[in-house]
C-alpha positions in Angstrom: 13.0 52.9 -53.4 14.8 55.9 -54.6 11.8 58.5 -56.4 8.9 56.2 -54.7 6.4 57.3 -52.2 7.0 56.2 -48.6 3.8 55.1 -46.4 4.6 54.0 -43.1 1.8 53.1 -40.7 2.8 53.2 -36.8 -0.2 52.1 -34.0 -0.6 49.6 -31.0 -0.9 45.9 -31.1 -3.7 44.3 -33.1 -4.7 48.2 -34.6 -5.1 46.7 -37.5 -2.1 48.0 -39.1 -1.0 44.9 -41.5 -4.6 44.9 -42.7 -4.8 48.5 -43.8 -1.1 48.0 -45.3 -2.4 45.3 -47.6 -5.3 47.4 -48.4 -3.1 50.7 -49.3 -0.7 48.3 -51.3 -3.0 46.8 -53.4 -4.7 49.9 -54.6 -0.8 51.5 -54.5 -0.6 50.4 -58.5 3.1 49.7 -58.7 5.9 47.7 -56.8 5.4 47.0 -53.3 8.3 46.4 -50.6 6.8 45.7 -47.6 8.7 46.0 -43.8 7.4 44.2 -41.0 8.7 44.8 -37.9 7.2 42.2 -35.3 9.2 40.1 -33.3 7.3 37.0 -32.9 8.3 36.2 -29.6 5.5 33.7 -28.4 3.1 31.4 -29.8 0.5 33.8 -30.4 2.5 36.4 -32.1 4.3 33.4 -34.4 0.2 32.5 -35.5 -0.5 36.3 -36.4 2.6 36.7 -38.3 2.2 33.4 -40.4 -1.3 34.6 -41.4 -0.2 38.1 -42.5 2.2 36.9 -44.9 -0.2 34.4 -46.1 -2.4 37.7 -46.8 0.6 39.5 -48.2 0.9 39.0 -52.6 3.4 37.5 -53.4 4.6 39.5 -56.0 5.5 42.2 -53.1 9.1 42.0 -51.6 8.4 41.7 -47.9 11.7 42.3 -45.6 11.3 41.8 -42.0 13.4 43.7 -39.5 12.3 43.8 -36.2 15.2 46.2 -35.3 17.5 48.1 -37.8 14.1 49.9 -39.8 16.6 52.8 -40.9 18.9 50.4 -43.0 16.0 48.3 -44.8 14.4 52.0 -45.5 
């Protein structure tokens, strides 16, 4: 991502964070390389993170890393 802008969006549980990210990325106008960070620990969690990569484009390069955010940055 060397020379690209950086957005990173931080907020509590179902803040509608994913949501906004699509938004933002879909107006951005060039690549996208998306991070997701949840965990999807229970049954609920595995539901809401299957339906926000179903939102997601596919032409975006989605990594998810739950823990080491520094080295997928």
């Amino acid at each position: 991502m060397a020379g690209g802008a950086l957005t990173f969006l931080v907020g509590g549980a179902r803040s509608a964070k994913s949501t906004l990210a699509v938004q933002l990325g879909e107006h951005h106008g060039g690549a996208v390389h998306f991070i997701a960070t949840a965990e999807p620990f229970d049954d609920d969690l595995r539901e809401r993170v299957a339906r926000h990569r179903a939102e997601r484009p596919q032409a975006w390069t989605t990594a998810e890393v739950p823990v080491e955010l520094a080295a997928a940055i």
